[in-house]
Every structure is written in C-alpha cells, then in structure tokens.
N, C-alpha and C positions, 0 to 999 in steps of 0.2 A: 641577472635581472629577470628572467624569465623560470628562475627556478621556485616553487610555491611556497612561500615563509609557514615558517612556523608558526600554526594559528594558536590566540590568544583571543581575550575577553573583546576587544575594539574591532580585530579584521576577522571573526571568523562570521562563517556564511549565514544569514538569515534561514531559520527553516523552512519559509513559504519558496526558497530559490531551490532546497532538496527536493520539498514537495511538488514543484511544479514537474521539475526534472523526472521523477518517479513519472509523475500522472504520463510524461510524454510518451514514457518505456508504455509504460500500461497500454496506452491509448493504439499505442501502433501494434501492440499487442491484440489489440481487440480486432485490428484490420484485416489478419492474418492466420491461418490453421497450418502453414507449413510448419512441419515440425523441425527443420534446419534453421529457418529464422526464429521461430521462438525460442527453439537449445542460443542461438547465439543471444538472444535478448537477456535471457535466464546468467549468461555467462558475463555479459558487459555489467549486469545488477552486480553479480557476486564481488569481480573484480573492481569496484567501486566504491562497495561497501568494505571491501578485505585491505582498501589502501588508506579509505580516509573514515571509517567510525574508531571512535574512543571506545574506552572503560567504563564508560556510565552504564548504569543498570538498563536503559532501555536500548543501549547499543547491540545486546543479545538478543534483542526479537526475533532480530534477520531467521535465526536459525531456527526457531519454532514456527515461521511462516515460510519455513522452504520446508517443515516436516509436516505441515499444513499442506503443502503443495503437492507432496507426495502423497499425502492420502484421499485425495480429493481424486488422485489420475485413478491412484487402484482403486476407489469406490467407481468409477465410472468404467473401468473396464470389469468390473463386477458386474456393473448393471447389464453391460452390455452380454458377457457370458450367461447370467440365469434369468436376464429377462429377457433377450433377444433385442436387435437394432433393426432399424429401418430401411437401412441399407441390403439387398439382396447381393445375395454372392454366392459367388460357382466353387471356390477354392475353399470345401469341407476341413476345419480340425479338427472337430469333435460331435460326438451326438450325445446331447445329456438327456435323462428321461424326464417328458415330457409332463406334467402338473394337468390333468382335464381342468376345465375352470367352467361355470356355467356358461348358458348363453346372453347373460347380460353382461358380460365383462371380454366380447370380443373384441379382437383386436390387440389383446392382453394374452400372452404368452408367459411361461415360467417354465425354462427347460427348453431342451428342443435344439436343435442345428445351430451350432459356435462357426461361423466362417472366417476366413482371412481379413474379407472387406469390411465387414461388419465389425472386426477386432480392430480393423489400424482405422476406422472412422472415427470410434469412442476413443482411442488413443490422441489424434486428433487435437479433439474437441476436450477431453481431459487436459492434457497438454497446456491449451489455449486457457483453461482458470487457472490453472497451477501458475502460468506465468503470471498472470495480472494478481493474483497471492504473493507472488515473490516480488514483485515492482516495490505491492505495498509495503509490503515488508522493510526493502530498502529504504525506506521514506523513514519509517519507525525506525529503524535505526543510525540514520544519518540526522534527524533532525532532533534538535532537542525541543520536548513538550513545554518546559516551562517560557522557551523564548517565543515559542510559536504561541501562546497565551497574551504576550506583550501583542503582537503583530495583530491581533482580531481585533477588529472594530468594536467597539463599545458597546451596540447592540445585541454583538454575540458573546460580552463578556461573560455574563453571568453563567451560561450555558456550555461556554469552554470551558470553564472551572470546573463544572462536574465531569468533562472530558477525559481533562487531566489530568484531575485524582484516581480515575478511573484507570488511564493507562497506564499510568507510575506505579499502582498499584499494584500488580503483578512482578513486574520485576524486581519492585526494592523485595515481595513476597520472595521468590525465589532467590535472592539474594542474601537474605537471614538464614533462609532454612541453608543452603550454601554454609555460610559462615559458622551457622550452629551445630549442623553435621561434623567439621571440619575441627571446632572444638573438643567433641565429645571425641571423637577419633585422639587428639592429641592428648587426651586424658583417659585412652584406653577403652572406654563405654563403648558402648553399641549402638552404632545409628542408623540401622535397618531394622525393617521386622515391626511387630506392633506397639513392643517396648519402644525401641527408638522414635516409632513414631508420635508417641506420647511423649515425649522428654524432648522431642524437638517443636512439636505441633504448640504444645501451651506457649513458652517462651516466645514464637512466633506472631500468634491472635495477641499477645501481652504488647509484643513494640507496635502491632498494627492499631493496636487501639490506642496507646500512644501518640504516636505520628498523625493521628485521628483529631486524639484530643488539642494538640500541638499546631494545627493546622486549623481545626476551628478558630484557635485563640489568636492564630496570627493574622486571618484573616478579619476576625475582630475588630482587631486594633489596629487594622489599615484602613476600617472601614466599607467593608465589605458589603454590598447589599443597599449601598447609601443612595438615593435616585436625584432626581433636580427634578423641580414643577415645568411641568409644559401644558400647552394650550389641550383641550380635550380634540381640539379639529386638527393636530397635530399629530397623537397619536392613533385616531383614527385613520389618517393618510398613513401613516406609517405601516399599518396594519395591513390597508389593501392593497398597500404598492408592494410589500418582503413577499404575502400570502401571494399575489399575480404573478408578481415577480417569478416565483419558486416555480407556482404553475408552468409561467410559461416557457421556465428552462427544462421542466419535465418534460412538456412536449412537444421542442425546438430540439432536444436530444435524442427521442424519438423518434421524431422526423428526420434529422443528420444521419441515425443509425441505418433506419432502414431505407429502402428504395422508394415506398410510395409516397413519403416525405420529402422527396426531395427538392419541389418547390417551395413549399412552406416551411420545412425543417428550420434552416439557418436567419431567415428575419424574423420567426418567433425566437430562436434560442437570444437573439441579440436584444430584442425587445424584453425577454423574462430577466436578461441580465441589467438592462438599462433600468427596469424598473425595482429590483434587486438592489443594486445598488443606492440606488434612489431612498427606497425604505432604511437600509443599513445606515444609512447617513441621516435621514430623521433620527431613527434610532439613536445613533450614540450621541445625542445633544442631551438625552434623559441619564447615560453614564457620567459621576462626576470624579474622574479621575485623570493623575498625569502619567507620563510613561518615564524612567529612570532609564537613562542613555538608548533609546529606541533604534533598533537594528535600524543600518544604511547598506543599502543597496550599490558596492562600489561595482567596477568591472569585474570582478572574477563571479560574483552573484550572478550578474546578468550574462555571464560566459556559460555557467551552469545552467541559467535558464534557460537561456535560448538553445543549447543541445539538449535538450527534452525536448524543446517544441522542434526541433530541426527533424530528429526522429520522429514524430507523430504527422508531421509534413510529410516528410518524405516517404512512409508507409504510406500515406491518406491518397497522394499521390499517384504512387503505384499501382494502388488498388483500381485508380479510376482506369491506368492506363492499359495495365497488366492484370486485371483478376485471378487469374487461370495461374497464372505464378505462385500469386498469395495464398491462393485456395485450391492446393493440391485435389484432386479426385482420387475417386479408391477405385473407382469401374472405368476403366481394365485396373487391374491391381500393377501398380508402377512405382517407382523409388521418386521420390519426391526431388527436385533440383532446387541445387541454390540461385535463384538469383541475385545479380552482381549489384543491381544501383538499389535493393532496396539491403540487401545486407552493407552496402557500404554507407548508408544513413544511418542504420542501427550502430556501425562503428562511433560514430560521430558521438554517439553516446558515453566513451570512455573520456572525455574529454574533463569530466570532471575531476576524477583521478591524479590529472596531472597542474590542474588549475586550482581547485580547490586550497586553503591552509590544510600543510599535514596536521598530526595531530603531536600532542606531545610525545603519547604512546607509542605513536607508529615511525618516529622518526629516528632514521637508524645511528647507531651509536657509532662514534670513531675512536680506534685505541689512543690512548694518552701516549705521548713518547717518554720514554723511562727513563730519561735522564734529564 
C-alpha cells in the first residue's frame, strides 16, 4: 500500500507540485554558503531526478544545468584568481603579475596576491548559484512543460505559450540532431566535421520549421488568440492590481531577503501577492477557454510539496537561530562543519523519490519464470 504505483496519465504529479518542491531546494539554498549543505542539496536534487524523470526530451536539461553549474563556480574562481577578492588573507598561493591600471579605476586590481581566503570565499559563493542552477534544473526535468501550460491561469495563458515553445524547443532540437547523427553512423557517413555538420544541420532547421508550421495550425484550430468582451473599468483594475501586485512582491522579496527589510519585507510580499492574484483572476475572465482533464492535487502532490517548503522552513529557520552554522567564515581559514537539524531538513527533501508515481522507464523489470 505504501509502495509508489506506476505513474500514468490520471495519478501522475501536477508540475507546479515539482516546481514548488525545486523553488524550496532553491530557496534554502539561498539561506546558506556552507559548502557541506549545499554538496548535500546538489545530491538530494540529483537522487530525485535520477529515480523519478522519464524519457522525454526535456527530461535531459538536468544535465546541461548541472554543466551550467559548473561553469559558473569556475568563472567565479577565475574572477577571484585575476581580479582579486575582497576578502584579505594571510595564507599566500600564488603571486600573479600585477596589470598597472590608471588612477580612475581604483579599487580595481587585475593580477596581484591569489590567497587561500580569498579562493574558498569565491568557492563559497560560486557553489551557492551553481546549486540554485541545479534546483532549477531539477524542476525542468521533472516537470512536464505542456501540463504545466494547462495549470496557468488564463491571464498568463497567452504568454506561457510562448514559454513553452521556447523551452521544448531545444531539446526536441537536440533530439533530431541525436537521432540524425545516429542515422548517418548506421549508414556509414560522417557525422562530425563540417561535412556532417551540413547534412545534419539542414534536415534539422527542415522538421524545426515544420513543428513550427504544425503548431501554428494547431493552435488555429483550437482557437488560439480568441478574447471575451469586458467592461474597459475591468481591465483597467486588472492592469493596476497584476502591475502592483508584481511591484509589490519585488519589494516584499527584497525586504525578506535582506536585513534592513525586515519589518516591512513580509506584509508587502503578502500584499503584492494579494493583489497579484486579484489581477490574475480579472485577468482570465478575458481567456475564453476550457481545461481537458485538469491536473488534481491528490496526497502524494501535496507530500511533494510540502517537502520543499519543509526544506526552505527549516533552512529559514536555522538561519535566524544559527547563522554562523549557515554562513561559514574564511577569517581564520577553518573546515566548514556539518550541522545536524539543518542537514536533516535538507534530508526531508528525498521524500519525493519515494512518494512520487515511478516512471514507466525507471521501473525495474522482474525476470519471467521459464516454465
């Protein structure tokens, strides 16, 4: 009874329950520079994504936004090596030669003293996007784009459309040239080099302009683009409640984020979302369309969800109680420690793994008895 069925078209997971789960990885991500808790953040993502995404073409992101992740850390320990860091430190690696620069660009260094402190700060702080890159990542591949299309509100339909051609777009692209490569190989040709890449590349832009064409006509003939009349004082409230709204979750975010927001922060963020919502809901009275079997939210959705907000709790928490945990120092130069209650909320994270529908793909096969 407690073992996770085999997902299909009716039980499997709405993607706003992935996506939430991801933002929470993310979010506790952002609470935190310990490099022990964000490797284990990075590791509950991996083991999540490596038990429950499919086959589908956008189930491959994962891996381009974990090579994303990685170049993002070595661009920041670049910066740190030949522009220098802010961080002063005693524990000399290197001395690179030093760039004179005039005297209106002081402050600015290029070259000069590489320190220990100064390398594991950018390390750090590198670390810290590369994980919130790989959260997202997760999300992109757990979630499928076109159900997540159904799930928007009416106001943001038109605009998730262009989203989602946009995101799909890449991967069915790498998925041809895949396939086209893979042809030419079974028929001996050459699919590297500038030959291959002529004889792979046309065929490619050929089905994309297709799928183009294909996709305008079907959106056609659903009706696409169709509005309903409303009052002009309607859409004008609509306008300044989404635009304030937005405002004001800019900066009620703002305020959350940093410290000198901390009394105003969180009753704007709820107000921008109150009024947000508000607009969204005029909003889609102007879309005139229905939804074909619209995701349902059973228990194991809101088991996903709420272990992403458990994790973003339970960091947020931390942080207010413990900082100096979450936010290792490099002065004195020290080995970073795990802490136990904020790594054991990040745990809470694998939860989906075992709760989520497996997939068809991933579900392991039992031998047939041979007689």
């Amino acid at each position: 009874m407690t073992r996770a069925p085999k997902a299909h078209r009716s039980n499997a997971l709405p993607p706003g329950a992935w996506w939430i789960w991801a933002l929470g990885l993310g979010t506790a991500a952002s609470r935190t520079t310990n490099p022990l808790l964000l490797a284990l953040l990075i590791a509950v993502a991996g083991y999540v994504v490596a038990a429950r995404r499919t086959d589908a073409p956008w189930a491959r992101s994962y891996t381009a936004f974990a090579k994303l992740g990685i170049a993002v850390l070595g661009i920041r320990l670049a910066f740190a090596v030949f522009l220098g860091s802010p961080i002063p430190g005693t524990h000399l690696l290197v001395t690179l030669p030093e760039l004179p620069l005039p005297h209106w660009a002081q402050g600015i260094r290029v070259g000069g003293r590489v320190t220990a402190e100064g390398l594991l700060f950018a390390l750090y702080d590198g670390l810290k996007l590369a994980t919130l890159l790989i959260c997202v990542g997760a999300a992109n591949a757990l979630a499928n784009p076109a159900r997540l299309l159904k799930s928007l509100p009416g106001a943001l339909y038109e605009a998730g459309v262009a989203v989602v051609v946009a995101l799909t777009f890449a991967p069915n692209l790498i998925a041809d040239v895949q396939r086209l490569r893979a042809a030419r190989r079974l028929r001996g040709r050459p699919d590297r080099g500038l030959r291959g890449l002529l004889h792979v590349g046309l065929p490619v832009l050929e089905g994309a302009l297709e799928r183009s064409v294909a996709l305008a006509a079907a959106m056609d003939a659903r009706g696409y683009g169709r509005t309903a009349e409303v009052a002009p004082a309607v859409r004008r409230t609509t306008t300044v409640l989404t635009l304030g709204g937005l405002l004001g979750v800019c900066a009620g975010t703002y305020g959350v984020l940093t410290a000198e927001g901390g009394t105003y922060g969180l009753p704007v963020l709820l107000a921008g979302v109150a009024a947000a919502l508000g607009g969204l809901w005029l909003g889609g009275r102007r879309s005139v369309r229905t939804r074909y079997r619209p995701d349902v939210w059973g228990v194991r959705a809101w088991l996903v969800t709420g272990s992403g907000v458990a994790v973003a709790a339970g960091l947020i928490v931390s942080a207010a109680y413990d900082a100096a945990a979450l936010s290792p120092g490099v002065l004195p130069l020290t080995a970073p420690a795990l802490p136990l209650w904020p790594a054991a909320a990040i745990l809470l994270g694998l939860l989906p793994a075992f709760v989520a529908p497996t997939p068809h793909s991933r579900e392991p096969s039992t031998p047939k008895d041979p007689s």
